[in-house]
Backbone as CSV, one residue per row, in Angstrom:
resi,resn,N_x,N_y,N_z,CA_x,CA_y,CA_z,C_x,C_y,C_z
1,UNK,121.082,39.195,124.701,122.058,38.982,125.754,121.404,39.400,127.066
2,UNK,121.577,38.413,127.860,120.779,38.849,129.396,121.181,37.844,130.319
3,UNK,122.356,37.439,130.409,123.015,36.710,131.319,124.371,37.780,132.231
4,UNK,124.305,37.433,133.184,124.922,38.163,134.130,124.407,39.824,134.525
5,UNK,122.923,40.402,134.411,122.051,41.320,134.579,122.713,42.244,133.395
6,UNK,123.055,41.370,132.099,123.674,42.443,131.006,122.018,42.436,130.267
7,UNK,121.646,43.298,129.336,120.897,43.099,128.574,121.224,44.535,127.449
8,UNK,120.122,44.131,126.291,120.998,44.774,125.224,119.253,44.898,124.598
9,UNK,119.637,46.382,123.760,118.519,47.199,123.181,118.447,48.110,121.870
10,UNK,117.463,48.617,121.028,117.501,49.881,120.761,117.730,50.765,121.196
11,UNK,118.413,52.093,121.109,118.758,53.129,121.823,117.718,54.010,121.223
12,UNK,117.404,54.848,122.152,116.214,55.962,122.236,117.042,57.325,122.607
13,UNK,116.472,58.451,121.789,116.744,59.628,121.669,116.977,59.718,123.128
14,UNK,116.811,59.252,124.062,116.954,59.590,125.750,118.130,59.138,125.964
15,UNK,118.415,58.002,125.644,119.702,57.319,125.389,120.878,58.054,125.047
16,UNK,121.208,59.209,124.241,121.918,59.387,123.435,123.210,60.155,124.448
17,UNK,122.970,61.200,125.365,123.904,61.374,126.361,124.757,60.290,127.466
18,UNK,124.173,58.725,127.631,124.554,57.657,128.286,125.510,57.377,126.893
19,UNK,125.194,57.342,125.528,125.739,57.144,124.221,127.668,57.795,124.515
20,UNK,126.905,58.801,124.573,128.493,59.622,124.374,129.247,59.711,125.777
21,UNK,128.639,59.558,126.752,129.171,59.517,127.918,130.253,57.742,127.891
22,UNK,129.672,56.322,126.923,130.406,55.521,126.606,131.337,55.946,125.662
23,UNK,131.244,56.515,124.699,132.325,56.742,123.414,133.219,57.243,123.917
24,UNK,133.399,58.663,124.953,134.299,59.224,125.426,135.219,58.588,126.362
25,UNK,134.364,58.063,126.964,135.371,57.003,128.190,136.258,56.436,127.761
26,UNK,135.601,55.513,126.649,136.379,54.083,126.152,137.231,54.877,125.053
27,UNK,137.118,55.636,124.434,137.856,56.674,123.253,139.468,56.816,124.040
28,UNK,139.035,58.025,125.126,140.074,58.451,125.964,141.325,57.322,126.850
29,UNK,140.447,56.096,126.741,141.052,54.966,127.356,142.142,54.466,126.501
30,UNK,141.345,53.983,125.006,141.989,53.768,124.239,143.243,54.487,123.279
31,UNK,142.932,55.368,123.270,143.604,56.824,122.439,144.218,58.099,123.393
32,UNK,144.951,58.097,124.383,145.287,59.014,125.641,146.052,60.266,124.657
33,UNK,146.560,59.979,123.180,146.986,60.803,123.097,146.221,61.691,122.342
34,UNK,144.906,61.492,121.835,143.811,61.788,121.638,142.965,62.274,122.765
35,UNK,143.190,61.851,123.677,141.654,62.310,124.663,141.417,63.784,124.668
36,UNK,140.401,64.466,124.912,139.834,65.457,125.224,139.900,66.231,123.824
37,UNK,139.299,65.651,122.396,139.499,66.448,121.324,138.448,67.078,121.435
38,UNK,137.433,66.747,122.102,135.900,67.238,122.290,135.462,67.452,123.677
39,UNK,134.345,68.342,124.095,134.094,68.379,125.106,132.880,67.512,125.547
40,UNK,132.527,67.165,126.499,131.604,66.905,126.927,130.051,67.004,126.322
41,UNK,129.842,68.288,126.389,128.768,68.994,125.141,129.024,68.814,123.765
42,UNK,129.730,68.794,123.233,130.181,68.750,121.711,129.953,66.970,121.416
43,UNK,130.405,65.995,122.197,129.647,64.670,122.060,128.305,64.401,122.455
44,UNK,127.684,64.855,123.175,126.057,65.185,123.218,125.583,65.469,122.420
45,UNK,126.124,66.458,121.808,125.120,66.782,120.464,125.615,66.162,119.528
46,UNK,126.826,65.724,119.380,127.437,65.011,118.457,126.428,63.838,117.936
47,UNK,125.839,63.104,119.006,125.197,61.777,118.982,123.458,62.157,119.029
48,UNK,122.964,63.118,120.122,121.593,63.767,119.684,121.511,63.825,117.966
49,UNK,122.398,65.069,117.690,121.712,65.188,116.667,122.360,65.068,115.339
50,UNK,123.179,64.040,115.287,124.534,63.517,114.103,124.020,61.976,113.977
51,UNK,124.448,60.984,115.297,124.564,59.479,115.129,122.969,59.364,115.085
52,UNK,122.083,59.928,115.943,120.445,59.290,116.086,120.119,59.391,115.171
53,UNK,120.130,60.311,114.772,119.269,61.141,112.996,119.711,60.161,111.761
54,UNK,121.685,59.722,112.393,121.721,59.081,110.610,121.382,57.651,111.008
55,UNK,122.360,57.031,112.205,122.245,55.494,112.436,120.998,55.023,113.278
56,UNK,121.212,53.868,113.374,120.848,52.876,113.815,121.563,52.309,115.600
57,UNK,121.150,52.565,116.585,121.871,53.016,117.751,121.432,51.115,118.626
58,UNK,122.350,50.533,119.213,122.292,49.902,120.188,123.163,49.735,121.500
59,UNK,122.593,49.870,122.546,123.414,49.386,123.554,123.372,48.294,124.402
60,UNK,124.368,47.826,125.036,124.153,47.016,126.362,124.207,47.962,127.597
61,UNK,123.459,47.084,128.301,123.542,47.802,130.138,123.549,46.945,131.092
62,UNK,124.005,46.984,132.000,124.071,46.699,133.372,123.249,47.156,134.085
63,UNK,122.269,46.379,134.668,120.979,47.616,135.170,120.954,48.666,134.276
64,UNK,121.014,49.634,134.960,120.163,51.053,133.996,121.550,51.748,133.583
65,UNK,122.821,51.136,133.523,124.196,51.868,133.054,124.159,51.314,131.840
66,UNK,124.691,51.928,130.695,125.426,52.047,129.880,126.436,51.156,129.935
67,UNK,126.709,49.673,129.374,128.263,49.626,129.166,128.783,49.842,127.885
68,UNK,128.428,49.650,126.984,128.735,49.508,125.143,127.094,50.047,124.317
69,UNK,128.372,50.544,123.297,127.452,51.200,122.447,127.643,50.979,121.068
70,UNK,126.882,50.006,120.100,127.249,50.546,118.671,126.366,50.998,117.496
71,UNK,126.706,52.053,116.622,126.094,52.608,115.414,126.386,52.552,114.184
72,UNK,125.413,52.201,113.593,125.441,51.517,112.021,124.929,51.917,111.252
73,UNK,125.169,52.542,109.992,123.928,52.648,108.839,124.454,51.406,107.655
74,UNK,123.316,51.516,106.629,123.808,50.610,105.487,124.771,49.722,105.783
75,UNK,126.240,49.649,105.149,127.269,48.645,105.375,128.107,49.697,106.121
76,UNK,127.887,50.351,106.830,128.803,51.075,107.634,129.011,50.828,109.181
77,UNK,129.754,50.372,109.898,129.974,50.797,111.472,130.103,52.081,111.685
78,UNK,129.746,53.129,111.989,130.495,54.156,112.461,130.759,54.644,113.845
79,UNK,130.353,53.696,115.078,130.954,53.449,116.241,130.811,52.545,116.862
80,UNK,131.528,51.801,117.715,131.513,50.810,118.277,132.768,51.364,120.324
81,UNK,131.416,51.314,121.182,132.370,51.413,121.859,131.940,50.549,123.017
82,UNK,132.954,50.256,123.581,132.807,49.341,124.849,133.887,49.949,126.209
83,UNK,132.938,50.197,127.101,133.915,50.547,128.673,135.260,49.904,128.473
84,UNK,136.061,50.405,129.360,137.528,49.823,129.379,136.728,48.401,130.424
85,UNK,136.317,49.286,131.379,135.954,47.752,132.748,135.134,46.787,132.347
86,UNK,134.789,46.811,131.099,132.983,45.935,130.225,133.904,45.325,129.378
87,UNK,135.162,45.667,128.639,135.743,44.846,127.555,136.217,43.018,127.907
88,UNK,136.386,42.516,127.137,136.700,41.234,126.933,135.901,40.536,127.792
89,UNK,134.528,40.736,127.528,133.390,39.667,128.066,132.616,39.526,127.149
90,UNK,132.624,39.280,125.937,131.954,39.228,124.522,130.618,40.176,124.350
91,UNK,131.127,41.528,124.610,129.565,42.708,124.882,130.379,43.208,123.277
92,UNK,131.260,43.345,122.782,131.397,44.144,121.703,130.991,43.081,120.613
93,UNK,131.368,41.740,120.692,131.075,40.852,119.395,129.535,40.895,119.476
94,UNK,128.499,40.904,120.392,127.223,40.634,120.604,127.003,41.777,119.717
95,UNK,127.297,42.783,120.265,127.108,44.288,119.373,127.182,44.154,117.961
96,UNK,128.364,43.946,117.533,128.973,43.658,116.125,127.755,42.330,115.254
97,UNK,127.346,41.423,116.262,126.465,40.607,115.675,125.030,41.135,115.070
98,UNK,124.759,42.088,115.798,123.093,42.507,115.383,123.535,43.279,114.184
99,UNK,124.688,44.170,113.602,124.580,44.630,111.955,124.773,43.669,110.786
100,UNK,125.921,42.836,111.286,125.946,41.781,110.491,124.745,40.509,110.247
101,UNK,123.901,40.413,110.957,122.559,39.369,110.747,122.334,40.103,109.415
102,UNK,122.201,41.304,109.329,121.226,41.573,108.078,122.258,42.115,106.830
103,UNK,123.414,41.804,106.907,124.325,42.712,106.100,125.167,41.478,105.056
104,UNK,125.210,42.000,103.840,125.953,40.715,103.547,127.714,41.092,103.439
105,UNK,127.923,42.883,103.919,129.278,42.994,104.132,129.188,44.400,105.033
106,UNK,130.300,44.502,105.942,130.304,45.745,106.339,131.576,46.624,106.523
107,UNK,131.686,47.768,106.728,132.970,48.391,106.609,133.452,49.524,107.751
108,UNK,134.614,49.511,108.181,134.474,50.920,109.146,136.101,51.260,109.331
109,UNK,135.714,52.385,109.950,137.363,52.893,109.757,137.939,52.417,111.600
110,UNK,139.338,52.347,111.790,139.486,52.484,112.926,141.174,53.000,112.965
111,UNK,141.857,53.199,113.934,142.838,54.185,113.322,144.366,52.908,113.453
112,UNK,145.227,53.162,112.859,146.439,52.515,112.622,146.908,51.887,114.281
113,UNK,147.272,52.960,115.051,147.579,52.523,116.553,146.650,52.286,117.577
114,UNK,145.750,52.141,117.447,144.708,51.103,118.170,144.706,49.592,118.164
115,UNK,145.715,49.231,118.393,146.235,47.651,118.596,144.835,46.557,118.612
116,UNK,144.481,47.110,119.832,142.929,46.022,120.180,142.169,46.215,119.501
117,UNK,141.359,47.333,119.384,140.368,47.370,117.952,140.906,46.306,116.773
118,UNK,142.198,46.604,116.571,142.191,45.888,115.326,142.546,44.453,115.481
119,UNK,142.783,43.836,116.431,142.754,42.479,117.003,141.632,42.340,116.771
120,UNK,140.222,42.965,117.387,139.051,42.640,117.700,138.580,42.350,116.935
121,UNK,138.953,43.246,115.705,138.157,43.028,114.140,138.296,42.135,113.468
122,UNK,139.679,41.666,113.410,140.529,41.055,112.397,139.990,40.062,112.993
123,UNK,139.849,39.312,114.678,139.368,38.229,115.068,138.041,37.759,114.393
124,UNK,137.215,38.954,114.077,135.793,38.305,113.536,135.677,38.509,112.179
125,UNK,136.801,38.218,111.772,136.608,38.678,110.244,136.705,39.363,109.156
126,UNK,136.718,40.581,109.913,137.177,42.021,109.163,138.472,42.141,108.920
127,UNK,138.970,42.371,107.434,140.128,42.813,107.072,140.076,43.707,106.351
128,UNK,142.052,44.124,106.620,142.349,45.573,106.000,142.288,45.598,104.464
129,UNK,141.688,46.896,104.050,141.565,47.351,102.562,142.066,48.450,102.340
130,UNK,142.230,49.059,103.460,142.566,50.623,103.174,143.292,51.228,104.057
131,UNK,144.828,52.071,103.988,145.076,52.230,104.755,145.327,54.136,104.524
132,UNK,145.309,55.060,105.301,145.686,56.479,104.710,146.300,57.083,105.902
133,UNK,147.205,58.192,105.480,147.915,58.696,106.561,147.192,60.190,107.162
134,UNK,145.769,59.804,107.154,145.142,60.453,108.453,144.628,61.823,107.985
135,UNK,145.172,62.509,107.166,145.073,63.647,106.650,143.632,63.937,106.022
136,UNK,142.594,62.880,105.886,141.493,62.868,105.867,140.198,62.974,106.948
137,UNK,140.899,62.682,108.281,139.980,62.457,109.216,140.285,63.946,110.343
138,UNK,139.264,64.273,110.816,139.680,65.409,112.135,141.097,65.425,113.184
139,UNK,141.099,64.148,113.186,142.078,63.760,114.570,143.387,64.185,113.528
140,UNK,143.689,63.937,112.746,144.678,63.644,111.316,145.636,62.485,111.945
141,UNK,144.953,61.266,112.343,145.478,60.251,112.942,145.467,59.216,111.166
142,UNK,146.823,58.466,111.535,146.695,57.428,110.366,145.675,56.516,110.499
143,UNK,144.857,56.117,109.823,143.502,55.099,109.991,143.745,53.844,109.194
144,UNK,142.958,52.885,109.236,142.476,51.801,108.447,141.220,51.597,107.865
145,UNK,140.870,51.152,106.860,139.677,50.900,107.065,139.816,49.455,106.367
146,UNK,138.175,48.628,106.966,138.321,47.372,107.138,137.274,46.633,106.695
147,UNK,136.797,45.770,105.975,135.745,45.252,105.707,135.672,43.722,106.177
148,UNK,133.999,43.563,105.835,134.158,41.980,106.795,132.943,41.544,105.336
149,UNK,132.841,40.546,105.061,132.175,39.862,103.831,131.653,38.625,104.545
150,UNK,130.494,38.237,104.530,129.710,37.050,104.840,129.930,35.818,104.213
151,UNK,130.119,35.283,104.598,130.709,33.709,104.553,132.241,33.472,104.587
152,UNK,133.144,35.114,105.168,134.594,35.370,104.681,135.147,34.924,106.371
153,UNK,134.328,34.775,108.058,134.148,34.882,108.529,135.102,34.001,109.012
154,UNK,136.371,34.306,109.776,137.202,33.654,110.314,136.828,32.450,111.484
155,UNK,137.171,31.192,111.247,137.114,30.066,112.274,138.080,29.770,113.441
């Protein structure tokens, strides 16, 4: 992707504070009654030395900003975030495209009242398998989780 001075990369251990400086934004945007479960520092290291070490890190940028960020291992998403001001210009499906090239299914959690996430997903494919009332995750928010299967891929 490199139309409109967007372009899109591997993320580098240097990367990883621009990382969480996106997750938090777009988190807090999305989830207000959630925001501030973490500090500032606590997602820095969260992504230094948690997301780099296990996933697989990409972002897009705008010049040298940060707009979206997503991390993947095996068949897992385990973040996907995009600016509130960067959303609905196809920077999250581009994202979502580079795990799926090599995956023949993938899976991730996202939480029950996140409306758009789960538009977003369900638009490319991913459906619900799982649903739990939260008591598993930190936030103890009700979640979903969602899988997407290759060739299952909505038209």
């Amino acid at each position: 992707m490199t139309s409109s001075g967007l372009s899109i990369r591997r993320l580098a251990l240097a990367d990883m504070d621009a990382a969480a400086c996106v997750h938090r934004a777009a988190f807090d945007d999305a989830l207000p009654w959630l925001a501030g479960l973490h500090t500032p520092d606590e997602y820095r290291w969260f992504y230094r030395e948690r997301m780099f070490t296990a996933c697989t890190l990409w972002g897009v940028f705008d010049g040298e900003a940060m707009n979206a960020m997503i991390a993947f291992r095996d068949d897992w998403i385990a973040q996907l975030y995009v600016l509130p001001a960067a959303q609905g210009r196809g920077i999250g499906s581009a994202l979502l495209e580079i795990p799926q090239q090599g995956a023949d299914r993938l899976q991730l959690w996202t939480f029950q009242r996140n409306a758009r996430a789960r538009r977003f997903y369900e638009a490319r494919g991913f459906v619900p398998v799982e649903a739990t009332d939260g008591s598993r995750n930190e936030e103890k928010e009700p979640d979903v989780r969602y899988l997407w299967r290759r060739g299952r891929e909505l038209v």
